[in-house]
C-alpha positions in Angstrom: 0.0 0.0 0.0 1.3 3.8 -0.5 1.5 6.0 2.0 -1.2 8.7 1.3 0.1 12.5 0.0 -0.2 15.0 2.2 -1.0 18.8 0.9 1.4 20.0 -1.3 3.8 22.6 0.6 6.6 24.9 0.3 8.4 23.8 -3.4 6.0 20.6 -4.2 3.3 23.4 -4.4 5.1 25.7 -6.7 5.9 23.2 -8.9 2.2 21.7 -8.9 1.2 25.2 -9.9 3.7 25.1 -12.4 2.7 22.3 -13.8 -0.2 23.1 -14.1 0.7 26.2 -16.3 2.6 24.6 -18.1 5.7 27.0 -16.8 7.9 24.2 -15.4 11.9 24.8 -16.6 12.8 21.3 -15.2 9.7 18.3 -15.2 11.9 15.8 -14.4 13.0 17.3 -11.4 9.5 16.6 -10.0 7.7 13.7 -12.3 9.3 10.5 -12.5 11.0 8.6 -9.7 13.0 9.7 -7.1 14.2 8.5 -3.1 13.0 11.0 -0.5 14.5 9.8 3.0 15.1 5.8 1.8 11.7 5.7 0.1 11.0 5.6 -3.7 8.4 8.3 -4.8 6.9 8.2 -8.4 5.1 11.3 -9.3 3.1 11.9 -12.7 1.3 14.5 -14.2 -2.2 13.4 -15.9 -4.3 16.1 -16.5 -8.3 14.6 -16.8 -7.0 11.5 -14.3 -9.8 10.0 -12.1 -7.1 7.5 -11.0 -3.7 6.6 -11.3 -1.3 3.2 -10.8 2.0 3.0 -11.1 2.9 -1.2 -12.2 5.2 -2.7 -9.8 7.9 -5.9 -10.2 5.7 -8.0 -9.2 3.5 -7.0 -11.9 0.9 -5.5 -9.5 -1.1 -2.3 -9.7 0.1 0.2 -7.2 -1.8 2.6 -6.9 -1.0 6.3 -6.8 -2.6 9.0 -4.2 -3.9 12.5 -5.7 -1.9 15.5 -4.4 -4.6 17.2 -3.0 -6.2 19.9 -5.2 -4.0 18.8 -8.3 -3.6 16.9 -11.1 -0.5 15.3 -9.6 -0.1 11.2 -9.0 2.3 9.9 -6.2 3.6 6.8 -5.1 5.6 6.1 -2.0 7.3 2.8 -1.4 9.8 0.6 -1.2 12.3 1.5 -3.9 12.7 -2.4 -4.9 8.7 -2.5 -5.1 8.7 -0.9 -8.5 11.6 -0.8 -11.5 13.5 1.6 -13.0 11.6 1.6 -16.0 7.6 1.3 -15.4 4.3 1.6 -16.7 1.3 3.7 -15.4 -1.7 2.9 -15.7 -4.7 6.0 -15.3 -8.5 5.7 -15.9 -10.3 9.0 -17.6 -13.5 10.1 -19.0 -12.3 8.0 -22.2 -11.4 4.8 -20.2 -8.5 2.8 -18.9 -4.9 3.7 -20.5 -1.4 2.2 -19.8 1.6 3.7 -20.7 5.5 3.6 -20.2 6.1 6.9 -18.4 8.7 9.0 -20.1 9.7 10.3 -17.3 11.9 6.9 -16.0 14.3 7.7 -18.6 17.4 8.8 -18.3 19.1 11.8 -20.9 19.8 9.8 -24.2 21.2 12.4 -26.1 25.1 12.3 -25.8 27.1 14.7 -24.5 29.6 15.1 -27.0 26.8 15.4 -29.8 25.6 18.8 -27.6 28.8 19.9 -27.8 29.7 19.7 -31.3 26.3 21.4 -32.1 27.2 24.2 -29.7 30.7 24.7 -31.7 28.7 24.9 -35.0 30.8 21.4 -35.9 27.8 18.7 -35.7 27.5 17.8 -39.7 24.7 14.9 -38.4 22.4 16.6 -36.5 19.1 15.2 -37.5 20.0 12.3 -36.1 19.9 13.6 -32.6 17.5 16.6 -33.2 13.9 16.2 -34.3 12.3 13.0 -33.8 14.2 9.9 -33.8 13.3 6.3 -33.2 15.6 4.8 -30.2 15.2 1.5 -28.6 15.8 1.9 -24.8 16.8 -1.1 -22.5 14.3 -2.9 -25.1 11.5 -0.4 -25.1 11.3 1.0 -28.2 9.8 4.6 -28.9 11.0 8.4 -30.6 13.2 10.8 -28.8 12.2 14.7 -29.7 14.9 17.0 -29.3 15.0 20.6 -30.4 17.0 24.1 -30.3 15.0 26.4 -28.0 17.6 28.4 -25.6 15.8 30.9 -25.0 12.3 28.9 -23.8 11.0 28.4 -20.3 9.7 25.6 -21.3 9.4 23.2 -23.7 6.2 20.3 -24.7 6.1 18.1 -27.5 2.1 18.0 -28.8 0.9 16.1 -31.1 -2.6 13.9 -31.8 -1.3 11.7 -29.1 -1.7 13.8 -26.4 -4.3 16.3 -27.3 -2.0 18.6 -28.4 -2.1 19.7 -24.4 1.2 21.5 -23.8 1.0 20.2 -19.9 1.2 16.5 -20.8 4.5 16.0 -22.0 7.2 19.1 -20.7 11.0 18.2 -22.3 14.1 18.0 -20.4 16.7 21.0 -20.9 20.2 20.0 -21.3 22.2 22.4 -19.3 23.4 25.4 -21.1 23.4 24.2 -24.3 19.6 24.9 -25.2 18.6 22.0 -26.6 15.6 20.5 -24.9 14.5 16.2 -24.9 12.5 14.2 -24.7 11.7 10.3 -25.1 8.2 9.0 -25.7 8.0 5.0 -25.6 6.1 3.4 -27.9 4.7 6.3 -29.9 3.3 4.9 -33.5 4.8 6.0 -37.0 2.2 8.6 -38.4 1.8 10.4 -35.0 1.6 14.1 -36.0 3.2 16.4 -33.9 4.6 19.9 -33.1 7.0 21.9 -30.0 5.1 24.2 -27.7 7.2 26.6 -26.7 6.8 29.1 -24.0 9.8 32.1 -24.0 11.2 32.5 -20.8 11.0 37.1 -21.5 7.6 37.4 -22.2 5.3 34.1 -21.6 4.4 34.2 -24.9 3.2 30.4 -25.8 4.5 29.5 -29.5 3.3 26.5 -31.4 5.5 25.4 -34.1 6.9 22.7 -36.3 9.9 20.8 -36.2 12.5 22.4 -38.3 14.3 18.6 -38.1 11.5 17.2 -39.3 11.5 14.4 -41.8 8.2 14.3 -43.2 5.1 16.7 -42.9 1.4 16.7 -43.6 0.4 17.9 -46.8 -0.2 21.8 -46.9 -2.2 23.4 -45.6 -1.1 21.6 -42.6 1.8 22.4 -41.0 2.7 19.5 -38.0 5.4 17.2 -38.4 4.9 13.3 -38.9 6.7 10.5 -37.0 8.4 8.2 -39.4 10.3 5.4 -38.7 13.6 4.5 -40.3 13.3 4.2 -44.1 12.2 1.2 -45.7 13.2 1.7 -48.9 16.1 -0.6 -50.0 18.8 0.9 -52.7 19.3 -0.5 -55.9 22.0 2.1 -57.0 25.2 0.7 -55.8 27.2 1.0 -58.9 26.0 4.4 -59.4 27.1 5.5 -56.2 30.6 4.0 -57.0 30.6 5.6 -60.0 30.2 8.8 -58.5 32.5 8.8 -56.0 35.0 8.7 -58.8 33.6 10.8 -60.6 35.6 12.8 -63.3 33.0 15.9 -63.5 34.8 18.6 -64.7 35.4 16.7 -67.8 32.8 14.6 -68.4 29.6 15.5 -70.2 27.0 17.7 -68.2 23.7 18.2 -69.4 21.1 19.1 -67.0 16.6 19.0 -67.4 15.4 21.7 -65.0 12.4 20.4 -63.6 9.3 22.1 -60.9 7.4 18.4 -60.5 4.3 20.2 -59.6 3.8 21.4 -63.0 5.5 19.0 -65.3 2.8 16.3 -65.3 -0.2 16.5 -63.6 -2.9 14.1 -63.0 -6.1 13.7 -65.2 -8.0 15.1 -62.2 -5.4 18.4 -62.1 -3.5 16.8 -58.9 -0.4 15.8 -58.4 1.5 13.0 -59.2 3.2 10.8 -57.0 6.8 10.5 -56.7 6.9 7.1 -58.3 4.5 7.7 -61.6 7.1 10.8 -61.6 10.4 9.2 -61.8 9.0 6.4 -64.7 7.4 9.5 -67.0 10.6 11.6 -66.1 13.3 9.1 -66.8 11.7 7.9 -69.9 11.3 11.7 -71.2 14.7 12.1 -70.2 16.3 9.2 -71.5 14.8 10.1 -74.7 16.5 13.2 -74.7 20.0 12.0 -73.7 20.5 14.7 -69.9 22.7 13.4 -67.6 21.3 14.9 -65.1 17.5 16.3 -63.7 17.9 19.0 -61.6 14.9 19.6 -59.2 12.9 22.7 -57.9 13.0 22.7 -54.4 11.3 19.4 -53.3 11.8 20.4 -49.9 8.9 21.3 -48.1 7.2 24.9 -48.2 3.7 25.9 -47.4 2.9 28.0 -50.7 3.1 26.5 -54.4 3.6 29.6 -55.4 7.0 30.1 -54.0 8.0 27.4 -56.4 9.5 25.9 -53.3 11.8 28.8 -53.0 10.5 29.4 -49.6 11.5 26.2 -47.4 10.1 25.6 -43.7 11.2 21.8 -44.1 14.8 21.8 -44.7 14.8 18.0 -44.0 11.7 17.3 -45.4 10.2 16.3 -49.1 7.4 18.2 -49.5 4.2 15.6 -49.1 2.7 17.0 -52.3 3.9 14.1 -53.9 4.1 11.2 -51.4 6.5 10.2 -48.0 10.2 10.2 -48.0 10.8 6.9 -49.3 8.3 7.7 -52.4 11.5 10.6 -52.7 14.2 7.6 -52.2 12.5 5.5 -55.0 12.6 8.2 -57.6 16.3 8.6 -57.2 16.8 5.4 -57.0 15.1 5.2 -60.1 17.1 7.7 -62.2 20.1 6.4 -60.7 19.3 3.0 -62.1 18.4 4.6 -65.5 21.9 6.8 -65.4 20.6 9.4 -64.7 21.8 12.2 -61.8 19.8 14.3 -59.6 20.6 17.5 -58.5 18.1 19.6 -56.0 18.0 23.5 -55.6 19.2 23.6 -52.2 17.9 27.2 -50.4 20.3 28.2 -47.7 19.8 32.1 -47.9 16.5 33.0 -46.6 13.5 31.9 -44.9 9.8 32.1 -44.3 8.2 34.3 -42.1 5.1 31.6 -41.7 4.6 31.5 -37.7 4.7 27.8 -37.2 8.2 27.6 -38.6 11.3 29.2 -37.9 11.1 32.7 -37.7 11.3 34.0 -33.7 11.5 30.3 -33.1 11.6 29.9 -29.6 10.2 33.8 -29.5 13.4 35.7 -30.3 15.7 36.1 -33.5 16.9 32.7 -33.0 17.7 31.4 -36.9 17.5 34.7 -37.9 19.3 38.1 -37.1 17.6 40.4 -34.6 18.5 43.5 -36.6 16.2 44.0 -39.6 18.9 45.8 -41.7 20.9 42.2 -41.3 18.1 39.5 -40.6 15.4 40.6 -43.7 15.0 40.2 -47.6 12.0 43.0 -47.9 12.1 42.3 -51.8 11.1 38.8 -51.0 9.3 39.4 -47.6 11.7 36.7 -45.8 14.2 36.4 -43.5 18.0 35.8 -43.4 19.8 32.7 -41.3 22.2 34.6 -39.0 25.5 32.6 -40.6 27.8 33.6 -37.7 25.7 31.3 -34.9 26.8 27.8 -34.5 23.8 26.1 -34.4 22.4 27.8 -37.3 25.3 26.7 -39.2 25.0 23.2 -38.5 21.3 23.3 -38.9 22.1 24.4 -42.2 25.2 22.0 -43.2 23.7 18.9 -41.4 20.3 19.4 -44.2 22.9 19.8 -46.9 24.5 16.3 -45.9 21.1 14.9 -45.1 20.2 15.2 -49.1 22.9 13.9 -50.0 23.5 10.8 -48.1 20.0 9.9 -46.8 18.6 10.5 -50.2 21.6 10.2 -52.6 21.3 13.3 -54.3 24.2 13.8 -56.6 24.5 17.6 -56.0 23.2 20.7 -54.8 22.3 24.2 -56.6 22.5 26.9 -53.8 19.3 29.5 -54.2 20.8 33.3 -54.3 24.3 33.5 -53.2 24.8 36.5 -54.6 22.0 37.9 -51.7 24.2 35.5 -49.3 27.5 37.7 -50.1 26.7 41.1 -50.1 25.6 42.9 -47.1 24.1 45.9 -48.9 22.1 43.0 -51.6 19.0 45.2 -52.4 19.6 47.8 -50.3 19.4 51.2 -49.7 21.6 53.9 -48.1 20.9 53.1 -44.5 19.4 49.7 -44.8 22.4 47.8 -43.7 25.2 47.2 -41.8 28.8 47.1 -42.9 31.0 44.2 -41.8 33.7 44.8 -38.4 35.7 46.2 -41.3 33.2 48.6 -42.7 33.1 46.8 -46.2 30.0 45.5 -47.4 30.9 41.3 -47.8 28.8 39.0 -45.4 32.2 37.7 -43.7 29.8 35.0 -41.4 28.3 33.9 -45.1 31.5 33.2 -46.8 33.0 31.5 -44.0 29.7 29.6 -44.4 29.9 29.1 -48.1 33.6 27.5 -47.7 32.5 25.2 -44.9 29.8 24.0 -47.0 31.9 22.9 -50.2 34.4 21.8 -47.8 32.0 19.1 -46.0 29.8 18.0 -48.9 32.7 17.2 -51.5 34.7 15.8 -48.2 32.1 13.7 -46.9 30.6 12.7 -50.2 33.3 12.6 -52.8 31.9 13.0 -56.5 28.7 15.2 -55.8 28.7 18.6 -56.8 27.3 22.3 -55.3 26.4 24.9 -58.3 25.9 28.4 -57.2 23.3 30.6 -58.6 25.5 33.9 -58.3 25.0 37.0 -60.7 27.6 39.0 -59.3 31.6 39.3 -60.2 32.3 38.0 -56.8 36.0 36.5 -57.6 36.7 32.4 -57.7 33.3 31.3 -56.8 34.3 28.1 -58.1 38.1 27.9 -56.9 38.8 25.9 -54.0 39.1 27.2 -50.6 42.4 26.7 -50.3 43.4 29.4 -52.7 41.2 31.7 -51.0 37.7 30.6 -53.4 34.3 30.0 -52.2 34.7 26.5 -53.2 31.6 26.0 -55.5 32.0 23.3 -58.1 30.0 25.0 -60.5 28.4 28.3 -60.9 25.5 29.7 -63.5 26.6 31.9 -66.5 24.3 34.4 -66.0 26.3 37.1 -67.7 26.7 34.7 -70.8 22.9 34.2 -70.7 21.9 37.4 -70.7 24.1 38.8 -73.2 23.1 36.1 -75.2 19.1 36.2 -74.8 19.8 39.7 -75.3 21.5 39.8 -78.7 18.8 37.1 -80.0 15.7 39.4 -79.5 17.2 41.8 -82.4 15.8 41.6 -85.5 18.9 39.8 -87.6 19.0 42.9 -89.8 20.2 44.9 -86.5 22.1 42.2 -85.2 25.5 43.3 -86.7 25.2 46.2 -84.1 25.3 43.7 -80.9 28.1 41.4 -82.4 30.2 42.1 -78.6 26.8 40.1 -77.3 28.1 37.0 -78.9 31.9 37.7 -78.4 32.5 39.3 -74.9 31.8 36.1 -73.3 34.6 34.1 -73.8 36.8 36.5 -71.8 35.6 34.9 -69.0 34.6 31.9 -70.0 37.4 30.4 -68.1 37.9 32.4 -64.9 35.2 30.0 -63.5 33.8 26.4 -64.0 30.3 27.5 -65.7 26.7 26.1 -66.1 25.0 27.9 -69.0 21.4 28.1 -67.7 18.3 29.4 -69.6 16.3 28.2 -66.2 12.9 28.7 -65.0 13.6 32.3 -63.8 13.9 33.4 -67.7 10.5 32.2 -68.8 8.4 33.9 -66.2 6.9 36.8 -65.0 6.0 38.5 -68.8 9.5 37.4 -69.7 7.8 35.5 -72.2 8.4 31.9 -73.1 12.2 31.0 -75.1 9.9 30.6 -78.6 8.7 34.2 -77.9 11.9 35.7 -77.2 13.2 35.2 -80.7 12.3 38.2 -83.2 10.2 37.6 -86.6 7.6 35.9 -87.7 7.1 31.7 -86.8 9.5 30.4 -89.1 11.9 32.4 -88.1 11.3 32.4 -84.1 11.7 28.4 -84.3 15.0 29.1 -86.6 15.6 31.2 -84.2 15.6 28.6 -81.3 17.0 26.3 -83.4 20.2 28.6 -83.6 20.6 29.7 -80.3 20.4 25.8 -78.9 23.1 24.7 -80.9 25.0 27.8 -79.7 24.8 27.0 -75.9 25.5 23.4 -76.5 28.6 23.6 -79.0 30.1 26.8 -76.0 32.6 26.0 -73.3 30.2 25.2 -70.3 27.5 22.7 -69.0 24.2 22.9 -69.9 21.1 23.6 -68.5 17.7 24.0 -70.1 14.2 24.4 -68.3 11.4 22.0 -69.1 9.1 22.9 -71.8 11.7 24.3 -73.4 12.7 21.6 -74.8 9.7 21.1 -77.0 9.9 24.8 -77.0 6.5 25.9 -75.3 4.3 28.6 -76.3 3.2 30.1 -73.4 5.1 31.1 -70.1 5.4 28.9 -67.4 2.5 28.3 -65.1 3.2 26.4 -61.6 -0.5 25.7 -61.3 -0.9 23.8 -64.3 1.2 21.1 -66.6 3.5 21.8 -69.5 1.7 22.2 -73.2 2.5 18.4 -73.7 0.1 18.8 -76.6 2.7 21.0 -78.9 4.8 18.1 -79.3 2.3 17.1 -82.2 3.0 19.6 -84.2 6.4 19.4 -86.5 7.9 22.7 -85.4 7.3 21.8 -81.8 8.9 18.0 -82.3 11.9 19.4 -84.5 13.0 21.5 -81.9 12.5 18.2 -79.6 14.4 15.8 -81.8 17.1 18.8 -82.0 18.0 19.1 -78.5 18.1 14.9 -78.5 20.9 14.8 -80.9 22.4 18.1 -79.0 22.4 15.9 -76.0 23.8 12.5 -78.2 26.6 15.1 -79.8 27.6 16.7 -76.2 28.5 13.0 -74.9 29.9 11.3 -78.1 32.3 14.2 -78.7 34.4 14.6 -76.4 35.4 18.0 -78.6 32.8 19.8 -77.2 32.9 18.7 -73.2 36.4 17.5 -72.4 37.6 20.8 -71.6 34.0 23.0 -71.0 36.7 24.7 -68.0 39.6 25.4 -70.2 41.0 27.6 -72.3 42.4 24.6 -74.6 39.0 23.3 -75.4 37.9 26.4 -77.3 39.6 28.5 -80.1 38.1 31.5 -82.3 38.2 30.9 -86.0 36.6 34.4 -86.9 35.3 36.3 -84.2 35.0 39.5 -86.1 32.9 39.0 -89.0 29.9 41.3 -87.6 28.7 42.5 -91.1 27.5 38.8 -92.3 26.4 37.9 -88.1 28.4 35.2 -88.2 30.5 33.3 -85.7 33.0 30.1 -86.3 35.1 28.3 -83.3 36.7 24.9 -82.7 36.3 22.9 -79.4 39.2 20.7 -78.7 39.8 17.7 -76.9 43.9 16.9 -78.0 43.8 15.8 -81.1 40.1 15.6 -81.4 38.4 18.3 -83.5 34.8 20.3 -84.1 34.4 23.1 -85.8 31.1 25.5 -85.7 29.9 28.0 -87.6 26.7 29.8 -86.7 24.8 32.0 -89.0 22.6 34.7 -86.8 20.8 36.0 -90.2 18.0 34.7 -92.3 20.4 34.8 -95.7 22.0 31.9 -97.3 25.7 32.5 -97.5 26.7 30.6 -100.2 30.9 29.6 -101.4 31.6 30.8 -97.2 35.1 30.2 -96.8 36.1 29.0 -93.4 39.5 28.4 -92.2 40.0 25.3 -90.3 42.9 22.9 -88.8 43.4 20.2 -90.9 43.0 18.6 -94.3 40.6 16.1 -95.5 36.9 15.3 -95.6 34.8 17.3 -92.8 31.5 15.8 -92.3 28.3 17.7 -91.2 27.4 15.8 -88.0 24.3 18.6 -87.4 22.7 20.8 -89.3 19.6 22.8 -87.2 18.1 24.2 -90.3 17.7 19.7 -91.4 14.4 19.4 -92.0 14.4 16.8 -89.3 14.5 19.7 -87.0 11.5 21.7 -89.5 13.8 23.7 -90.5 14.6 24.1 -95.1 17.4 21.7 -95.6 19.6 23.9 -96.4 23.3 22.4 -96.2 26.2 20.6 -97.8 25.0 17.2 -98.4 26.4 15.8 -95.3 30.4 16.6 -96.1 32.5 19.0 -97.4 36.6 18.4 -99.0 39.0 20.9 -97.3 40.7 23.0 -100.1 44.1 23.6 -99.7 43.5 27.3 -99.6 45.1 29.1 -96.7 42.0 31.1 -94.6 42.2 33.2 -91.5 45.5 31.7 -90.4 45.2 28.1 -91.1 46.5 26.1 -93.8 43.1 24.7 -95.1 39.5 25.6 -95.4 35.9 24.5 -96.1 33.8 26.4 -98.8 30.2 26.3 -97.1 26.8 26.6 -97.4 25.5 28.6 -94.5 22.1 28.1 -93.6 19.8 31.0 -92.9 19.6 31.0 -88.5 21.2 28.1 -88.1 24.2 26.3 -87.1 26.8 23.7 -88.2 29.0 20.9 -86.2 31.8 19.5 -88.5 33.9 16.9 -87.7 37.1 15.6 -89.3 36.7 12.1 -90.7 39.5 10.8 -89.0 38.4 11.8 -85.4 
């Protein structure tokens, strides 16, 4: 038998009333079992109780006394009469319930983990933060742990509990801010959040997990238990691949893709990751990419965004199934040869309230200081880069994609706004660095730790930065004082480029630098020439509609400027629908105008970015050097009056020369200097008529003439076609 309580006095009241207000810094100083003068006392808090037992050794119900005028249990006994670890059991107005209590459990999260968080060094820290399935001296059930330093308390709530804030209070772990919590036996598919009340103000905050792995499906907002993945890999020689993999001279060609408007469903909804990954592949296959590169999958309340604005930054979005429906569509491409590559968004934030802005009710992930902490052009908030935590919040979700899900790389979102201090800013709207210049010294350092870790940790993938600015050696290595990047996007060569093609031809000859400028500095970094998403938006007009003139001359147009970015030093990166070059700009709310590819024009343009793709990889001409200055050589550079360009790419000994003609005239009997002797075949035409274009050409090869042409001892007389462009190959190589 237990002793009966007596009324609660002195500190057993105060922390009864704090309890009870859900206030309490330290629950476990009070619940759970503990020896008062030789005897054990069990206490638990069960809000609704009628009664309360705690289970002994003997397997007996012992049961517990109500502290008077509370919702407090006791037990006072023996401490052999019950074990360390022990069940309640508590009858309510729903019925009987029995339960391991969470409170019999020790800390579980290990010391040295804190610690590395706290130094910003803990490259793993989902697997201590969030929820996490732990067995326990055989019981088996999910430890929460979160960031909150500067809370008074901390709950986890879910549909388990009633979402009731009293029920479950977390343990705080000294100084170091992070707050756990272990609930035995809690089923996969709980949902669940963290109450958080800030120890300032008493303001109560309800908010997700920003270590969760999986979420409901928005408009809802809580986290979902999961257990560990089921999903078994079938992409071992991929993965072996990779890790050895040569990217810097291998072939890169990349299908930008937004899955929420790709395909969708007859009913208008989504697809699923797994009818996903079989369309995609086999699309992609077709059209001979190495790689898909993904829109933010990770998960954000508003389609709109695009995904751009990310709450779950461990998280697949649930628009298109669980995590493992994620694994399985890489695993798919991998199987098929194909890469993925996710845009990866490490430089701004949500404001949503359930997320991570004022997490734990101050500037926590974010800078206090609006003139260092907001984006007002995109009405989000900046990750303060000089905290610890933050930054290994940040690099443990960059790992997390790439070893829990095998991503091959990552494109980092806006590094320019990362950089620069002053990004979008007026006078007065920011704060210089400690040496008054206007560089984010706390993002760099960032930046550098981030290359460093991924390609250390996971040799062979890749990180691409999406940076507009002239920020120096963005893709150099940090060791030579570089950011560290593999890769970065040409914007300069893209918009020079879009920019000379909207000219009417007969203009063009005034914009000839468009064309030329870029190979300056084509080589200062390792470049990705992008016409992306962001280009065929916002009354930008779709890629067809960019080109001057009438239709012919639009998809000759097109034609043109395709083989252009895929014969130039760089990898390549189109966005889908252009491929099949899409009429209309693109619409996230709806699928791509699949319908077009019926019409010749439409397929032409299809079939010409196929044998792009098949010329790219079989010539190793035009991507064995896409970095260096030996791959590329002008042949005529200056011939502005007829808009025409001519190069060779270079791989040793291996040859292709290309001659682009930005006008709608034939040039007939153009003389073209080139290396070497011999028979030069025409291995792509974009004016065939396989591509709809008027078959203009040279009936597939052409003798060099001994004739000495703009330094070299042979050349071709061609046939230029009118906006179009040639590939010509020696027949030896």
């Amino acid at each position: 038998m237990s002793a009966p309580s007596p009324e609660p006095r002195g500190p057993l009241a105060d922390d009864i009333r704090r309890l009870s207000e859900a206030r309490h810094h330290d629950p476990f100083a009070v619940l759970g079992a503990h020896l008062e003068d030789g005897r054990k006392v069990v206490r638990a808090f069960l809000p609704g109780a009628a009664a309360a037992w705690v289970m002994g050794a003997d397997g007996g119900a012992l049961a517990m006394e109500r502290v008077a005028g509370s919702e407090l249990f006791e037990w006072r006994g023996a401490p052999a009469a019950v074990p360390e670890r022990y069940r309640l059991r508590w009858r309510d107005g729903t019925g009987e319930h029995e339960a391991w209590d969470p409170y019999c459990f020790p800390p579980l999260i290990p010391d040295f983990d804190l610690h590395l968080h706290a130094e910003g060094r803990h490259r793993h820290a989902w697997r201590f933060l969030g929820a996490n399935r732990r067995t326990v001296d055989g019981i088996e059930g999910v430890l929460f742990g979160v960031w909150a330093p500067n809370a008074e308390r901390v709950s986890v709530v879910g549909d388990f509990n009633g979402w009731d804030g009293r029920r479950h209070p977390m343990r705080v772990r000294g100084g170091t801010g992070v707050w756990e919590l272990f609930l035995p036996e809690l089923p996969e598919g709980a949902l669940y959040k963290f109450e958080i009340r800030n120890r300032a103000t008493g303001a109560v905050l309800l908010k997700t997990d920003p270590y969760g792995r999986r979420f409901e499906l928005r408009p809802a907002n809580a986290a979902v238990v999961c257990t560990r993945s089921a999903h078994r890999w079938g992409d071992a020689e991929w993965m072996e691949r990779r890790a050895a993999w040569d990217w810097q001279h291998e072939p890169m060609s990349v299908y930008e893709v937004h899955l929420g408007s790709w395909r969708r469903a007859p009913d208008g909804g989504f697809l699923d990751y797994r009818i996903l990954a079989e369309q995609l592949v086999e699309h992609v296959r077709a059209l001979g990419y190495t790689h898909i590169e993904l829109l933010p999958v990770t998960e954000h309340p508003l389609d709109a965004s695009w995904g751009y604005q990310t709450t779950g930054f461990f998280a697949p979005t649930a628009r298109f199934g669980d995590p493992d429906g994620f694994r399985w569509f890489v695993d798919h491409c991998h199987r098929n040869g194909i890469g993925v590559l996710l845009d990866w968004v490490p430089g701004h934030f949500p404001r949503d309230e359930h997320a991570l802005a004022r997490f734990d009710g101050t500037a926590l992930y974010e800078h206090e200081d609006p003139r260092r902490g907001e984006h007002r052009d995109w009405g989000t908030l900046i990750f303060n880069y000089g905290r610890n935590e933050v930054r290994s919040f940040l690099i443990s979700s960059a790992l997390h994609w790439l070893e829990e899900f095998h991503v091959d790389g990552l494109r980092v979102d806006a590094v320019a706004s990362m950089l620069y201090l002053d990004y979008s800013r007026g006078p007065g709207e920011w704060l210089p660095n400690i040496y008054g210049g206007r560089e984010n010294l706390e993002a760099i350092d960032f930046l550098r730790e981030l290359n460093t870790v991924t390609h250390g940790e996971q040799p062979g993938t890749v990180t691409v930065a999406e940076e507009s600015t002239a920020w120096p050696q963005v893709t150099r290595p940090t060791w030579v004082g570089g950011l560290g990047f593999s890769m970065k996007w040409n914007m300069g060569w893209m918009h020079d480029t879009l920019e000379y093609m909207r000219h009417d031809p007969i203009f063009r000859h005034y914009h000839h630098d468009r064309l030329t400028f870029g190979i300056m500095y084509a080589f200062a970094e390792n470049f990705v020439l992008p016409f992306s998403h962001d280009e065929v938006v916002h009354g930008k007009a779709s890629m067809l509609h960019k080109m001057p003139g009438d239709d012919w001359q639009r998809f000759a147009n097109l034609r043109l400027l395709y083989t252009y970015m895929w014969t130039y030093p760089g990898k390549k990166l189109l966005f889908m629908g252009n491929e099949f070059a899409q009429r209309s700009e693109w619409n996230h709310d709806g699928e791509l105008e699949w319908e077009l590819r019926r019409y010749a024009p439409h397929a032409g343009v299809e079939r010409l970015v196929a044998d792009l793709n098949r010329l790219y990889r079989e010539l190793p001409a035009l991507h064995r050097h896409d970095f260096e200055q030996e791959g590329f050589e002008w042949i005529d550079c200056h011939d502005a009056a007829q808009s025409v360009i001519s190069y060779v790419r270079r791989a040793g000994e291996r040859l292709a020369v290309v001659v682009l003609n930005f006008t709608p005239v034939v040039r007939e009997g153009y003389r073209l200097g080139v290396p070497c002797g011999g028979r030069w075949r025409e291995r792509l035409n974009s004016d065939s008529e396989w591509y709809g274009g008027s078959n203009v050409g040279n009936g597939g090869a052409v003798e060099a003439e001994a004739v000495p042409w703009m330094g070299r001892p042979w050349s071709l007389r061609l046939t230029l076609p009118p906006l179009a462009g040639l590939v010509l190959v020696p027949e030896r190589g």
